[in-house]
C-alpha positions as CSV (number, residue, x, y, z in Angstrom):
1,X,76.9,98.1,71.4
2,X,79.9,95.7,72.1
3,X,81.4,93.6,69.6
4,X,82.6,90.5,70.5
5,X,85.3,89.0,67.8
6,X,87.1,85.8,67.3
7,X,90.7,87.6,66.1
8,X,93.0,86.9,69.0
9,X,94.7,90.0,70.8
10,X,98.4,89.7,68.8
11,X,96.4,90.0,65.1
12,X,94.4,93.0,66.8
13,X,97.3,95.0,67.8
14,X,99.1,93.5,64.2
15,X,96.4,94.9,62.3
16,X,96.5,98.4,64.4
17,X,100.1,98.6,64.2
18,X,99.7,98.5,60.5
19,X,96.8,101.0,60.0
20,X,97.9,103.8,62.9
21,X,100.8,104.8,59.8
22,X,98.2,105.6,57.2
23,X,95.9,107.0,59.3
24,X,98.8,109.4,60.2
25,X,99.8,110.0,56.3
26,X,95.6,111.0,56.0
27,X,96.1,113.1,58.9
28,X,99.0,114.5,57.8
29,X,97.2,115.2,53.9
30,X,94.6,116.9,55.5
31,X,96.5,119.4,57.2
32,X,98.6,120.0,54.1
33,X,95.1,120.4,52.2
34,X,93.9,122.8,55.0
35,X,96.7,125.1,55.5
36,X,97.2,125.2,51.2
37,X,93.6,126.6,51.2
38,X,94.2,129.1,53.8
39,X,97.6,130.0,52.4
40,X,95.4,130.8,48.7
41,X,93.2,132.8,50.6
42,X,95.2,134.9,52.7
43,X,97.9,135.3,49.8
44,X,94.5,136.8,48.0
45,X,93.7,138.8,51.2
46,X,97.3,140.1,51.6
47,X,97.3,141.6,48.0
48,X,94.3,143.3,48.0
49,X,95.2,145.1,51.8
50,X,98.6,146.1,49.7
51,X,96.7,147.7,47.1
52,X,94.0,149.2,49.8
53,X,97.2,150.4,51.6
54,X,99.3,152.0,48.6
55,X,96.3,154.0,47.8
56,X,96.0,155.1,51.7
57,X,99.7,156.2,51.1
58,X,98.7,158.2,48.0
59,X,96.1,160.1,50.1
60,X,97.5,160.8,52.8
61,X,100.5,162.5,51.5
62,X,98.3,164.6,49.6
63,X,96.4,165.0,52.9
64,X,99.7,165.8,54.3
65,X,100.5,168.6,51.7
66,X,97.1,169.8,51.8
67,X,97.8,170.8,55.8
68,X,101.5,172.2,54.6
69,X,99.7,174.4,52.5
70,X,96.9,175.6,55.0
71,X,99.5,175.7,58.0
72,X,101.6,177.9,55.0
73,X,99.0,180.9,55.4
74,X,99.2,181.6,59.1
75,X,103.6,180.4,59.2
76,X,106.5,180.2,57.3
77,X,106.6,178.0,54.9
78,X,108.9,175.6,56.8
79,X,107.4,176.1,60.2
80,X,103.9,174.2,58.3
81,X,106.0,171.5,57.3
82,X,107.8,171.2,60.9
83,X,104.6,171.7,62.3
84,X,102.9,168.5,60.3
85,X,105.8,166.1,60.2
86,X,106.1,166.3,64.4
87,X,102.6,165.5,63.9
88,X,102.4,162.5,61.5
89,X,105.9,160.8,63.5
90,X,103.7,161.2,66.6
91,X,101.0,159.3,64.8
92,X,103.3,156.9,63.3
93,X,104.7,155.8,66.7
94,X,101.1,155.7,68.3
95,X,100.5,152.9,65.6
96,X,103.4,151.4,66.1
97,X,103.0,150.4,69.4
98,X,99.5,149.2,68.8
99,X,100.7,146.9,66.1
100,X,103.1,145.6,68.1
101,X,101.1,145.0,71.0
102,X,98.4,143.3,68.0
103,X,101.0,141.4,67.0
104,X,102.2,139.8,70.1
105,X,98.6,138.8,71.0
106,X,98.1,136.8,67.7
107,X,98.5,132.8,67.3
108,X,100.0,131.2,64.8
109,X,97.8,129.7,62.6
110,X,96.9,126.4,63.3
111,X,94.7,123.7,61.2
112,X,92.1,123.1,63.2
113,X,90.4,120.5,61.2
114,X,92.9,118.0,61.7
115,X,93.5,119.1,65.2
116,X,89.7,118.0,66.3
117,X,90.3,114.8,63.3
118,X,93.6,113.8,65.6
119,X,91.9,114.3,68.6
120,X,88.3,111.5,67.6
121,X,91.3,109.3,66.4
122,X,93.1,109.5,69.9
123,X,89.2,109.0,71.8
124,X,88.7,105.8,69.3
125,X,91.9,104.1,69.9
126,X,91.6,104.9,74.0
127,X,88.3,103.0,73.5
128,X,86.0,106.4,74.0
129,X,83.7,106.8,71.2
130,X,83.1,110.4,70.7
């Protein structure tokens, strides 16, 4: 449905020019709001993967000892541990390069919120109504 108004063309573009800075400073808020939230949560997430992954650290070294100690009966005693640490460097390079390669396929984080907000804006000032 079309609107027809009285306000000549200067006051509309006035009054625009006036409101497109606030509606910027909300858009702006919004993505401040969004990305705190998501900051909260993944600061939560990142200390419970530290505690998840000092305990893995605790485990496998005794793991590691464990196969020292069962390599020990058939070799030398330093032979087992030669044997194990080739094997856990190996292992430790393997994941290295499929974190790295992780890594490079992640975005940054983005708020998407005010991304689709920004873009209705955009659509209702161009005159398309989404």
């Amino acid at each position: 449905m079309t609107r027809t108004t009285d306000e000549p063309l200067g006051a509309l573009v006035h009054r625009l020019s006036e409101q497109i800075p606030e509606l910027v400073r909300s858009e702006l808020r919004l993505a401040q709001a969004e990305l705190t939230e998501k900051g909260k949560r993944a600061g939560v997430g990142v200390g419970l993967f530290s505690v998840a992954g000092l305990l893995a650290v605790f485990g496998v070294a005794t793991l590691i000892a464990t196969a020292i100690l069962a390599l020990d009966l058939v070799l030398p005693a330093w032979a087992a541990a030669l044997v194990v640490a080739v094997l856990v460097l190996a292992a430790a390079g393997g994941a290295a390069l499929v974190g790295k390669k992780e890594v490079q396929q992640a975005t940054p984080p983005a708020p998407e919120m005010t991304i689709a907000s920004v873009k209705e804006d955009v659509a209702a000032v161009k005159g398309k109504h989404v």
